[in-house]
PQR file of N, CA, C, O and H, with PARSE charges and radii, in Angstrom:
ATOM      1  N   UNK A   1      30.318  17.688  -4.113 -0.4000 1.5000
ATOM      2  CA  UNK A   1      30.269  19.092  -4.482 -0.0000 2.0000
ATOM      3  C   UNK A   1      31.544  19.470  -5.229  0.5500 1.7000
ATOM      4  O   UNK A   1      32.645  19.043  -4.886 -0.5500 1.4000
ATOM      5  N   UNK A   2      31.339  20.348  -6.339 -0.4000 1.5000
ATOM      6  CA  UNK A   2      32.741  20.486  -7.099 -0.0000 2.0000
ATOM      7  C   UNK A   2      33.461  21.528  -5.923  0.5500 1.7000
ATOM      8  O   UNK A   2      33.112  21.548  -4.742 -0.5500 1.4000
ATOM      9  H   UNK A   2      30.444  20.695  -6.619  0.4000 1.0000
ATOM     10  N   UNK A   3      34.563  22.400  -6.531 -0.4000 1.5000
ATOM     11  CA  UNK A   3      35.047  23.345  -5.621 -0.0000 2.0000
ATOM     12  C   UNK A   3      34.537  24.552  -5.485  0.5500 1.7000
ATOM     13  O   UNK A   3      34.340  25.091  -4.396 -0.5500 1.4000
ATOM     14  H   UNK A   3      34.847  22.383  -7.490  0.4000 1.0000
ATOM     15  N   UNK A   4      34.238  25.153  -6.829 -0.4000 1.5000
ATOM     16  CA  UNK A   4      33.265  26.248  -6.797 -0.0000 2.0000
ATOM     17  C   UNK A   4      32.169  26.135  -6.070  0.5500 1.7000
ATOM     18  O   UNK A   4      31.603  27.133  -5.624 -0.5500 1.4000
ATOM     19  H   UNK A   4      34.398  24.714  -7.714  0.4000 1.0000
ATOM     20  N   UNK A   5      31.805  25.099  -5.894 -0.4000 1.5000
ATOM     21  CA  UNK A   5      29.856  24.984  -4.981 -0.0000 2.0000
ATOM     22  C   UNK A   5      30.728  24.868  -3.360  0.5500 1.7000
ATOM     23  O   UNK A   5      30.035  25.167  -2.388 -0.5500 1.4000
ATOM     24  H   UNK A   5      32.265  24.289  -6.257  0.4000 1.0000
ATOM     25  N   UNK A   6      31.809  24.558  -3.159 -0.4000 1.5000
ATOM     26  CA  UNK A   6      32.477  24.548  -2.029 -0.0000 2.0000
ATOM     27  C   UNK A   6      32.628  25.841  -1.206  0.5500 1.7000
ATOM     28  O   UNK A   6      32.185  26.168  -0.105 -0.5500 1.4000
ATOM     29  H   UNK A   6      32.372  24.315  -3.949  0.4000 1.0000
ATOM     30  N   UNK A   7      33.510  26.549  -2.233 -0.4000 1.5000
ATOM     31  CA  UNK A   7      33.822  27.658  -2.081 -0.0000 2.0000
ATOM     32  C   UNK A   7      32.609  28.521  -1.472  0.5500 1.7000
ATOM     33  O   UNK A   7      32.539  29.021  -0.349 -0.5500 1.4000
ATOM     34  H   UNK A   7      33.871  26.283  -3.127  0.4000 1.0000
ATOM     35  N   UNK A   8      31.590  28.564  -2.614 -0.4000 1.5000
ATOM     36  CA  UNK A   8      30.310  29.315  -2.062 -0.0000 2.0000
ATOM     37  C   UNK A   8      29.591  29.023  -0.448  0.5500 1.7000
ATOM     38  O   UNK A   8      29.061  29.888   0.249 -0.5500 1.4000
ATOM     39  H   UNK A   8      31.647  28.158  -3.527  0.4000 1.0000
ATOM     40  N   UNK A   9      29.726  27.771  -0.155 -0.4000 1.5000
ATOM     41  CA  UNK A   9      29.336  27.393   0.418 -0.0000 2.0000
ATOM     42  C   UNK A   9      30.004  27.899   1.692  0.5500 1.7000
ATOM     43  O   UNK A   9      29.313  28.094   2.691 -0.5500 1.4000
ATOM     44  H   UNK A   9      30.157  27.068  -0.721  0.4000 1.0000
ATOM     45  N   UNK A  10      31.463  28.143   1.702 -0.4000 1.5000
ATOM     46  CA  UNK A  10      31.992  28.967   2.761 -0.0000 2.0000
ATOM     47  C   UNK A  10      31.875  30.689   2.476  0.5500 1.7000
ATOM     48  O   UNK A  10      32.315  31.256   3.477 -0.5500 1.4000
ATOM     49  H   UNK A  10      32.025  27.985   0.890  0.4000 1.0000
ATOM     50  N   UNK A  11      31.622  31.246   1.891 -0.4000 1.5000
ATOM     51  CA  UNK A  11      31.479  32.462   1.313 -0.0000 2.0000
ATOM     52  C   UNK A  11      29.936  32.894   1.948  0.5500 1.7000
ATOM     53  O   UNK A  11      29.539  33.739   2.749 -0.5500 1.4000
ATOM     54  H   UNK A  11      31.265  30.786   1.079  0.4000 1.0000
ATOM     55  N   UNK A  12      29.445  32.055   1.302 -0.4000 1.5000
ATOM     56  CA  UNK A  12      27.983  32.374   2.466 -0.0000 2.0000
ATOM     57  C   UNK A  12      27.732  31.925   3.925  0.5500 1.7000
ATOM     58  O   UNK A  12      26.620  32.012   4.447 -0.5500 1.4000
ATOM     59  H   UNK A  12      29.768  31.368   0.651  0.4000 1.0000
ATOM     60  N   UNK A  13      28.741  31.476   4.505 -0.4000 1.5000
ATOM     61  CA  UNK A  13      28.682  30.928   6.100 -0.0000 2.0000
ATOM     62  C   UNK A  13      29.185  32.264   6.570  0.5500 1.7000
ATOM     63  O   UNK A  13      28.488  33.033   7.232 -0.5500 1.4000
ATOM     64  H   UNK A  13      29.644  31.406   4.081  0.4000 1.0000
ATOM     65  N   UNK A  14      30.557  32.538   6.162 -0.4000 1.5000
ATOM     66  CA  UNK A  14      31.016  33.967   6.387 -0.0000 2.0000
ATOM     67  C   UNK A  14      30.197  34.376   6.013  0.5500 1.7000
ATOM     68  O   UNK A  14      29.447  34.164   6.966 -0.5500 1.4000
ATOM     69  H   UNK A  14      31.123  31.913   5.624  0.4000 1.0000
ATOM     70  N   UNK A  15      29.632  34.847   5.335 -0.4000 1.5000
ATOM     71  CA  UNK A  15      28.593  36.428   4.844 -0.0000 2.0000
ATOM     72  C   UNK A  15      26.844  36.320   6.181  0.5500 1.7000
ATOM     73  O   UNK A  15      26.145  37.206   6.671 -0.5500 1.4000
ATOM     74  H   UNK A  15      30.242  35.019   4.561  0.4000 1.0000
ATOM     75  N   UNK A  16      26.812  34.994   6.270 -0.4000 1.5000
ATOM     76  CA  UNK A  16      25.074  34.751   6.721 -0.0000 2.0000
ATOM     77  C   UNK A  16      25.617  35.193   8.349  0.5500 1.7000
ATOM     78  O   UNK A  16      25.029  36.075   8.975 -0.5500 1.4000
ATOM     79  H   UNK A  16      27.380  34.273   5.873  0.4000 1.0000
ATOM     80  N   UNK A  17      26.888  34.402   8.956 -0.4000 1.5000
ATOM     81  CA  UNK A  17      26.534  34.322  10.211 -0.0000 2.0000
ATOM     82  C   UNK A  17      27.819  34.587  10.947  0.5500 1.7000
ATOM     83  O   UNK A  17      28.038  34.063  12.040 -0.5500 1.4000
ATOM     84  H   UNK A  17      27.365  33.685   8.448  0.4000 1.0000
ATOM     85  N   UNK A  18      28.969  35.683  10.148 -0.4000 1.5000
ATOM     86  CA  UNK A  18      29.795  36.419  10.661 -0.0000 2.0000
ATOM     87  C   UNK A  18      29.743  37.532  10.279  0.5500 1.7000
ATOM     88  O   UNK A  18      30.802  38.091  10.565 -0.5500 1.4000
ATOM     89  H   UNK A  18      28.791  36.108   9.261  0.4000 1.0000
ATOM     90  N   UNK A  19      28.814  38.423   9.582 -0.4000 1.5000
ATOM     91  CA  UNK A  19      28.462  39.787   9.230 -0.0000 2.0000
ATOM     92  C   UNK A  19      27.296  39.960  10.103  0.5500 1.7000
ATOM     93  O   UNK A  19      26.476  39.049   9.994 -0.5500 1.4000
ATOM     94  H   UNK A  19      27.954  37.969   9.350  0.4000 1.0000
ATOM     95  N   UNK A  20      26.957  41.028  11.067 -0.4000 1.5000
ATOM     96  CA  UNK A  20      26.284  41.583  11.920 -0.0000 2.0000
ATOM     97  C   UNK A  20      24.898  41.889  10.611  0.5500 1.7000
ATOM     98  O   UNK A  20      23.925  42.391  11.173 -0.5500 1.4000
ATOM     99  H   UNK A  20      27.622  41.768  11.156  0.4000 1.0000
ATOM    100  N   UNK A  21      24.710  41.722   9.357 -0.4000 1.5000
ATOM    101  CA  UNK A  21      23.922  41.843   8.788 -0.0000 2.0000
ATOM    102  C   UNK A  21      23.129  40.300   7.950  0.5500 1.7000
ATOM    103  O   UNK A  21      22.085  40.141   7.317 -0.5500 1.4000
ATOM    104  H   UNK A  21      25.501  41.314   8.900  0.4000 1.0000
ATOM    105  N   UNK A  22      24.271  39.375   8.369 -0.4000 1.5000
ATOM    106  CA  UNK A  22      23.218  38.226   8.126 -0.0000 2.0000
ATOM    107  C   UNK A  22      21.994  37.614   9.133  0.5500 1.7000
ATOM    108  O   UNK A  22      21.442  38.087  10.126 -0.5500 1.4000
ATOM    109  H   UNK A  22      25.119  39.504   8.884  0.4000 1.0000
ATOM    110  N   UNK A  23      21.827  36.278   8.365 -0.4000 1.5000
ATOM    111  CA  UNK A  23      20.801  35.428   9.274 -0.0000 2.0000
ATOM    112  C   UNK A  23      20.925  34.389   9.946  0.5500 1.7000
ATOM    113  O   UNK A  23      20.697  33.333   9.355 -0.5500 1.4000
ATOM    114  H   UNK A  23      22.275  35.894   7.558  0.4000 1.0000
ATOM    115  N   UNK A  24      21.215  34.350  10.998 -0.4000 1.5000
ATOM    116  CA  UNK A  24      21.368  32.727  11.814 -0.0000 2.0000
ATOM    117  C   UNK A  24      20.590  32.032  11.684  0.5500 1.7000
ATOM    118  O   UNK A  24      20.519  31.205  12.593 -0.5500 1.4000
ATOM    119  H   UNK A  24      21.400  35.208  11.478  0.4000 1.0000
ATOM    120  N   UNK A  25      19.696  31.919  10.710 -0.4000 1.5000
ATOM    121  CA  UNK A  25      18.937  30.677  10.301 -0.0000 2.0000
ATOM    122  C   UNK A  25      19.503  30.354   9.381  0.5500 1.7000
ATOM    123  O   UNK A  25      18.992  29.254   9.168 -0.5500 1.4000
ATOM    124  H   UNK A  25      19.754  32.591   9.972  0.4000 1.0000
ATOM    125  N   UNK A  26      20.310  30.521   8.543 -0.4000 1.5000
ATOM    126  CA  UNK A  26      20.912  30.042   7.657 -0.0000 2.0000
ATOM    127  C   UNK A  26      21.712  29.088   7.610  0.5500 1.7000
ATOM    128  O   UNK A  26      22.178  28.638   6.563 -0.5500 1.4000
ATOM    129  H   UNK A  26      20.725  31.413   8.716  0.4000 1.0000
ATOM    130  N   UNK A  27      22.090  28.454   9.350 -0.4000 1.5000
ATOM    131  CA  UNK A  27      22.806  27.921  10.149 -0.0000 2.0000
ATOM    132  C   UNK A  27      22.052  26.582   9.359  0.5500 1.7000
ATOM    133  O   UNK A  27      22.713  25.548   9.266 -0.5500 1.4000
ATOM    134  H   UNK A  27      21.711  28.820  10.200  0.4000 1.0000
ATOM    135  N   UNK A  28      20.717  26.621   8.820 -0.4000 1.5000
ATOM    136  CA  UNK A  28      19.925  25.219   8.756 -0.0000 2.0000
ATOM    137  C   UNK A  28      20.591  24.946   7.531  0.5500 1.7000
ATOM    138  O   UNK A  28      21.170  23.861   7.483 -0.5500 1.4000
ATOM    139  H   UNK A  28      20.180  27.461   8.896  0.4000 1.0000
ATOM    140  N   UNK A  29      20.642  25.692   6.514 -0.4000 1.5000
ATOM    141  CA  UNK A  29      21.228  25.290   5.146 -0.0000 2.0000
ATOM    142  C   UNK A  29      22.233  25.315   4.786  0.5500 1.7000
ATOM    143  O   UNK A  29      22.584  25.305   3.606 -0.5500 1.4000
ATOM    144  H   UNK A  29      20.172  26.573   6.553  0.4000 1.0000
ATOM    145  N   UNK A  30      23.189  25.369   6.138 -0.4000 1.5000
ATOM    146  CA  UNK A  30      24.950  25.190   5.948 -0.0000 2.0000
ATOM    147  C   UNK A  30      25.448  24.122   6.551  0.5500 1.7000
ATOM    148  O   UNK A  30      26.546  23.653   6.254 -0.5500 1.4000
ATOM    149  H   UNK A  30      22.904  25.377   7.096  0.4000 1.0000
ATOM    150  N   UNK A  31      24.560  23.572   7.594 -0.4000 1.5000
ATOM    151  CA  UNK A  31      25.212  22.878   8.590 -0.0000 2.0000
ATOM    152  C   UNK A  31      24.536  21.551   8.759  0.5500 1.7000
ATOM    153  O   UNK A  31      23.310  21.636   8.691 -0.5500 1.4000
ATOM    154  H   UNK A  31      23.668  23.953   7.836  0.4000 1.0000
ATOM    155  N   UNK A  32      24.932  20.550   8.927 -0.4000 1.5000
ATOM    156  CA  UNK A  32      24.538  19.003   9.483 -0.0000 2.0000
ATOM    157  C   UNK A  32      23.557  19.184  10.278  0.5500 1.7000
ATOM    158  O   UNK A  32      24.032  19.831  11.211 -0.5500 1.4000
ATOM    159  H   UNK A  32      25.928  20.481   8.982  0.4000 1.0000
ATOM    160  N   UNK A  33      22.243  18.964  10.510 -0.4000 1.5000
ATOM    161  CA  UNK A  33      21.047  19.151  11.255 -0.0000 2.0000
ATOM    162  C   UNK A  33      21.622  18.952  13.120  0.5500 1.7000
ATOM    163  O   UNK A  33      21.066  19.596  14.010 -0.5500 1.4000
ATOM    164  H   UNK A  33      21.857  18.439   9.752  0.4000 1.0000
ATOM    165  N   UNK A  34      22.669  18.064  13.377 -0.4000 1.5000
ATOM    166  CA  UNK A  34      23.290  17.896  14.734 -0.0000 2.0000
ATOM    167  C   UNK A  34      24.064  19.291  14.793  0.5500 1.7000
ATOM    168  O   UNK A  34      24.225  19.729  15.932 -0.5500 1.4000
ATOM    169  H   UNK A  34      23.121  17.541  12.654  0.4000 1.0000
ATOM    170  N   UNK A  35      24.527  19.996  13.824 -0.4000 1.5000
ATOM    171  CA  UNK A  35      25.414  21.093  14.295 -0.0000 2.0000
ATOM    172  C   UNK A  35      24.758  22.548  14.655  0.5500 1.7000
ATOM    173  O   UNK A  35      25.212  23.444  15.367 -0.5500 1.4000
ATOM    174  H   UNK A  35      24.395  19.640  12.899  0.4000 1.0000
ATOM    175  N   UNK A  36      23.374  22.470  13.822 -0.4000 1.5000
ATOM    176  CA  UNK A  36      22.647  23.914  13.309 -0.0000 2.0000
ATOM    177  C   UNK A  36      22.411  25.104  14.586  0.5500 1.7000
ATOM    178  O   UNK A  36      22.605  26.319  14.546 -0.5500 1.4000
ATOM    179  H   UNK A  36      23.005  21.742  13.243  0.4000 1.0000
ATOM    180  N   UNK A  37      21.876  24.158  15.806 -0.4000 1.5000
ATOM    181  CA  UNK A  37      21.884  25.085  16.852 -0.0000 2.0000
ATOM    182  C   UNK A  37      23.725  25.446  17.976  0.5500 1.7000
ATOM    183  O   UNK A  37      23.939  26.142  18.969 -0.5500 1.4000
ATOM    184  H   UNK A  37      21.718  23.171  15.839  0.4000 1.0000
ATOM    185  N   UNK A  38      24.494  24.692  17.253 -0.4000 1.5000
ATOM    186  CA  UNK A  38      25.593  24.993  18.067 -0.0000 2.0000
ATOM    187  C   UNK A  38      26.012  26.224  17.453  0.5500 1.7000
ATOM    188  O   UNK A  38      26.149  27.334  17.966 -0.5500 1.4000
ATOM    189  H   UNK A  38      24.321  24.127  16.446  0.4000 1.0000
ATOM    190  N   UNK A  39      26.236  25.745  15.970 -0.4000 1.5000
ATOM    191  CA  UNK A  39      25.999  26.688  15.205 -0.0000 2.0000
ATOM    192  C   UNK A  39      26.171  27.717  14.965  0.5500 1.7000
ATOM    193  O   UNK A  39      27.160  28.312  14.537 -0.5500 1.4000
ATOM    194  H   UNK A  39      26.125  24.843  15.554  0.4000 1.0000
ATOM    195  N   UNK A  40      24.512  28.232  15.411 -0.4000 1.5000
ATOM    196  CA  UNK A  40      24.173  29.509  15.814 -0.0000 2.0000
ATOM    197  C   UNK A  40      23.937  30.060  16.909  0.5500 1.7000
ATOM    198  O   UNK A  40      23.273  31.091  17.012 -0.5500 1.4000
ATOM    199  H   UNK A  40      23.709  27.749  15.759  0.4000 1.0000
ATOM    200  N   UNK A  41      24.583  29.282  18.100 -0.4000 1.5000
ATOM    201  CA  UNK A  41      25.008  29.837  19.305 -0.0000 2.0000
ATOM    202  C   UNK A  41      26.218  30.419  19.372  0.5500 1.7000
ATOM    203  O   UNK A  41      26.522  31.481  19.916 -0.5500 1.4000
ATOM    204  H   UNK A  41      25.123  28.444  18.016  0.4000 1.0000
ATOM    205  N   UNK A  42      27.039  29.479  18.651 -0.4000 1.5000
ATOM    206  CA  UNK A  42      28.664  30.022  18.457 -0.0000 2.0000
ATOM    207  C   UNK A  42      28.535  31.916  17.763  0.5500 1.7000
ATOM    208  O   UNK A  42      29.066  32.967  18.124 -0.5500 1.4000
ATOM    209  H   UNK A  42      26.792  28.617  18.210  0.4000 1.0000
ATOM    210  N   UNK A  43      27.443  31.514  16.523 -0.4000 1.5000
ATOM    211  CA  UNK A  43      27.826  33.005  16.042 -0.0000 2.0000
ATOM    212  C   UNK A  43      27.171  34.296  16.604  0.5500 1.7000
ATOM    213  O   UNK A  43      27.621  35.441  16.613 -0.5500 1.4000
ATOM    214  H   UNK A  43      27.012  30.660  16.231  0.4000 1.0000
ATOM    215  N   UNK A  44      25.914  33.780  17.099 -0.4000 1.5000
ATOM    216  CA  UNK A  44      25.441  34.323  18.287 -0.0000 2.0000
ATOM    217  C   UNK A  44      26.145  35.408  19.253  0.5500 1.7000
ATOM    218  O   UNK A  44      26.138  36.621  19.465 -0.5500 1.4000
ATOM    219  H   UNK A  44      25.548  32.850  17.091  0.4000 1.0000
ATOM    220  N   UNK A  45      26.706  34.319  19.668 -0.4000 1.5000
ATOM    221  CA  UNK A  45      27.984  34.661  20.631 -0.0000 2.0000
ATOM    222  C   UNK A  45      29.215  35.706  20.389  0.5500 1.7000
ATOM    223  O   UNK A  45      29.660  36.432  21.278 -0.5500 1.4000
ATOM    224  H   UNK A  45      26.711  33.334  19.495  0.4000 1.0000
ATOM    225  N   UNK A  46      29.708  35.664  19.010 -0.4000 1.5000
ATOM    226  CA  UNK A  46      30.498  36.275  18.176 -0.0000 2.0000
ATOM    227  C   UNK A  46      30.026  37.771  18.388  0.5500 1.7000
ATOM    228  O   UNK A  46      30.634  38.663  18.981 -0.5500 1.4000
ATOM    229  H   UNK A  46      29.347  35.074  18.288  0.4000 1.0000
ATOM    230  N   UNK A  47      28.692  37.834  17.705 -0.4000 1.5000
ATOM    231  CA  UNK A  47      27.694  38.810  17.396 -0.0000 2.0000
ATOM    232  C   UNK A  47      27.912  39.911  18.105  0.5500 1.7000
ATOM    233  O   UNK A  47      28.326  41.036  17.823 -0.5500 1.4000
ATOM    234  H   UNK A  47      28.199  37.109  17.224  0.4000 1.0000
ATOM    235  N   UNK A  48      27.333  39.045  19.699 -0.4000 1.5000
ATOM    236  CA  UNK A  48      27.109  39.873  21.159 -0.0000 2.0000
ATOM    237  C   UNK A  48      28.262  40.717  21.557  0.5500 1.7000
ATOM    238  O   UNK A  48      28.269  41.820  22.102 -0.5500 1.4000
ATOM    239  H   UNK A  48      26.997  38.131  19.929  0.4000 1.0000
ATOM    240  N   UNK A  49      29.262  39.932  21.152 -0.4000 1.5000
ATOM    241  CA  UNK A  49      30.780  40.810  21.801 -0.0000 2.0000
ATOM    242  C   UNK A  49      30.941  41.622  20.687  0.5500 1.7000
ATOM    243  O   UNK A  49      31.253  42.762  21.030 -0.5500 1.4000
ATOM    244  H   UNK A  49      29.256  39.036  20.709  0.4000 1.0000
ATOM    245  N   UNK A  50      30.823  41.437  19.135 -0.4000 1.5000
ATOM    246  CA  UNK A  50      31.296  42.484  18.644 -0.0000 2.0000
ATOM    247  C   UNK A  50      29.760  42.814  17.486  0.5500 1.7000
ATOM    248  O   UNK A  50      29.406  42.046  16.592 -0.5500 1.4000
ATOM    249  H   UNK A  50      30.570  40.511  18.856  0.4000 1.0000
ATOM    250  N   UNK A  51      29.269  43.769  17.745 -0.4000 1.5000
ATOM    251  CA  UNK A  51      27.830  43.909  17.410 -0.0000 2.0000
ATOM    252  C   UNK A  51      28.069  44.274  16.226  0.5500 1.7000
ATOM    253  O   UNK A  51      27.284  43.656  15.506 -0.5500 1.4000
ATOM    254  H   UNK A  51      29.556  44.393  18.471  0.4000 1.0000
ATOM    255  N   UNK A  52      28.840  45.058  15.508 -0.4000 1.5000
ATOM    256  CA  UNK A  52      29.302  45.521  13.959 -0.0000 2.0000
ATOM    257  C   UNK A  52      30.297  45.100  13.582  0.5500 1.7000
ATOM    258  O   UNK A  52      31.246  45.746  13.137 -0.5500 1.4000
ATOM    259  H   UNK A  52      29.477  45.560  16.093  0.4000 1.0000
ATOM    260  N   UNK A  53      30.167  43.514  13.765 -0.4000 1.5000
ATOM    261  CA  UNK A  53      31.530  42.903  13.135 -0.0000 2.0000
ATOM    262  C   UNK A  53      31.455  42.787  11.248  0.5500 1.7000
ATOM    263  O   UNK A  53      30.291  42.858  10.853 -0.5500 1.4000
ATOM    264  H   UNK A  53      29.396  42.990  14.126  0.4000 1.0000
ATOM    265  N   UNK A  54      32.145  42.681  10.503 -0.4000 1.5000
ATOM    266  CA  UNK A  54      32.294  43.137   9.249 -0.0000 2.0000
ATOM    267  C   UNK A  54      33.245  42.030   8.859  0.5500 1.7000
ATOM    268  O   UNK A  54      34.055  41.770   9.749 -0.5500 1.4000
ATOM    269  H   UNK A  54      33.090  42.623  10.824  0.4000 1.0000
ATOM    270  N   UNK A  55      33.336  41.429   7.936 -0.4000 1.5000
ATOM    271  CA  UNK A  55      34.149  40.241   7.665 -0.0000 2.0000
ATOM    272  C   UNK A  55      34.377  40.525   6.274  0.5500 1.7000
ATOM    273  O   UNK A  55      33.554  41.200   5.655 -0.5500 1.4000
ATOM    274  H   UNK A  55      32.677  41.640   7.214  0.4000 1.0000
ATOM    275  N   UNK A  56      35.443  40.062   5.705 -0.4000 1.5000
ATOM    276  CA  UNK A  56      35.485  39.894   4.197 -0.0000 2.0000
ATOM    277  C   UNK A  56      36.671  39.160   3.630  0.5500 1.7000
ATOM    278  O   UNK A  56      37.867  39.441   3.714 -0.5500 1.4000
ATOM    279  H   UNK A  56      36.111  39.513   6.207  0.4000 1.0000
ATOM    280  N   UNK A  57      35.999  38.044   2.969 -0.4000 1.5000
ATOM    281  CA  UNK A  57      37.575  37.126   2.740 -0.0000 2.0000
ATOM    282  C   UNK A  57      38.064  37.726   1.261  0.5500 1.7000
ATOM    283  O   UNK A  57      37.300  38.271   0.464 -0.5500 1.4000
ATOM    284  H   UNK A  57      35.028  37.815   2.902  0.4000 1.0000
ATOM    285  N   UNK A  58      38.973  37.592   1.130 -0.4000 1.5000
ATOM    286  CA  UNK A  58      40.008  38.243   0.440 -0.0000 2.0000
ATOM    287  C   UNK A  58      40.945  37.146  -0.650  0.5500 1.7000
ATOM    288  O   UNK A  58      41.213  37.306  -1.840 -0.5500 1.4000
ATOM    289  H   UNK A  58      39.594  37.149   1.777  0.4000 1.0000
ATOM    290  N   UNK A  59      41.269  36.106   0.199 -0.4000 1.5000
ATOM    291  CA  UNK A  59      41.431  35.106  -0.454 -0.0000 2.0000
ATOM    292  C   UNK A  59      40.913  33.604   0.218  0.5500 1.7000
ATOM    293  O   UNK A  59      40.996  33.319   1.413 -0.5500 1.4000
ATOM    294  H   UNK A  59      41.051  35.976   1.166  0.4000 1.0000
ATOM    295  N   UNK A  60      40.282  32.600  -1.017 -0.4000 1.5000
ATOM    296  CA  UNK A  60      40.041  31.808  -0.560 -0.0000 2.0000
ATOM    297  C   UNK A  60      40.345  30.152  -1.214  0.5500 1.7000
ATOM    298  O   UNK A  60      39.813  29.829  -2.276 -0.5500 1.4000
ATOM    299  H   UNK A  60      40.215  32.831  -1.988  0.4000 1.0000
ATOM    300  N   UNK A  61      41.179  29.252  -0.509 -0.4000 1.5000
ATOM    301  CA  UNK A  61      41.762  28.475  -1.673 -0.0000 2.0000
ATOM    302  C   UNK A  61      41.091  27.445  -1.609  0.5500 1.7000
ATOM    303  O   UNK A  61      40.467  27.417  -0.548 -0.5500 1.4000
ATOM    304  H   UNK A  61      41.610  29.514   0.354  0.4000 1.0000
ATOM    305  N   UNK A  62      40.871  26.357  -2.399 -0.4000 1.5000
ATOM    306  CA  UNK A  62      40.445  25.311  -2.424 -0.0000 2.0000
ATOM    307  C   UNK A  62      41.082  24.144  -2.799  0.5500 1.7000
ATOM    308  O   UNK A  62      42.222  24.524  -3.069 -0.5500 1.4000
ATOM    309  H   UNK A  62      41.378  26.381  -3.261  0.4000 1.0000
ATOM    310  N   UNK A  63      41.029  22.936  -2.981 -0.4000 1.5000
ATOM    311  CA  UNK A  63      40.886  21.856  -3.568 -0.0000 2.0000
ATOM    312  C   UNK A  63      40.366  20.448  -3.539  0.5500 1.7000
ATOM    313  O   UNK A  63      40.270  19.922  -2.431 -0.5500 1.4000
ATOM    314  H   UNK A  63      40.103  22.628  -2.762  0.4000 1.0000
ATOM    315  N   UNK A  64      40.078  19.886  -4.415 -0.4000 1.5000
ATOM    316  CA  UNK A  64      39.083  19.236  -4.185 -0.0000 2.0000
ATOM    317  C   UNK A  64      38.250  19.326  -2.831  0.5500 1.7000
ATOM    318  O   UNK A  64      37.673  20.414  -2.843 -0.5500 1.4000
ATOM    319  H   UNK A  64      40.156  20.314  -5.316  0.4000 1.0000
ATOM    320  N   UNK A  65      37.913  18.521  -1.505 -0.4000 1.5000
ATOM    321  CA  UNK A  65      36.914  19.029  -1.029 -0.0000 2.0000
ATOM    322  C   UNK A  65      37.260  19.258   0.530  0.5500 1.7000
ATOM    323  O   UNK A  65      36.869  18.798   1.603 -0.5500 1.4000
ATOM    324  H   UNK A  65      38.381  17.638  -1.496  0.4000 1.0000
ATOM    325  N   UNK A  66      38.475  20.492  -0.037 -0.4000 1.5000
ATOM    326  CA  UNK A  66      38.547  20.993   1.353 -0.0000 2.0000
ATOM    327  C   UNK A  66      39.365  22.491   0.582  0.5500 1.7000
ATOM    328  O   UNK A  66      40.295  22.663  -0.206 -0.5500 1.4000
ATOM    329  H   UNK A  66      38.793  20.866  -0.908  0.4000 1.0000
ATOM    330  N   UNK A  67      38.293  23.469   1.424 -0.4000 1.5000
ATOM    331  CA  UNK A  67      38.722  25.030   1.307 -0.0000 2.0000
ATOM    332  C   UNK A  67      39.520  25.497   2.686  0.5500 1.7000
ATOM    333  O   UNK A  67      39.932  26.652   2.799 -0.5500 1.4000
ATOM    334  H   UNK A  67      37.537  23.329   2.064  0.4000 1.0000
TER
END
């Protein structure tokens, strides 16, 4: 994956399943098929304690294939 497809790729993990307005199924198209339900228990979990959590990255660095 270049860095830009990287980048996105964390941009939408934050947006799907640390914004009280994403989807925890999305857990399937971010994550290693062994991780998908930990996953989305972890954010699950997040969720429950803070029900209008709001996230927004601000800055995000990369290189080659680690953000």
């Amino acid at each position: 994956m270049s860095v830009e497809e990287n980048k996105a790729l964390v941009r939408r993990e934050q947006a799907e399943l640390w914004n009280h307005t994403g989807s925890l199924d999305a857990a399937a198209e971010l994550f290693a098929p062994d991780r998908v339900e930990d996953a989305k228990q972890e954010a699950a979990n997040v969720r429950r304690g803070f029900p209008d959590l709001e996230s927004t990255i601000e800055d995000l660095i990369a290189e080659r294939d680690k953000v």
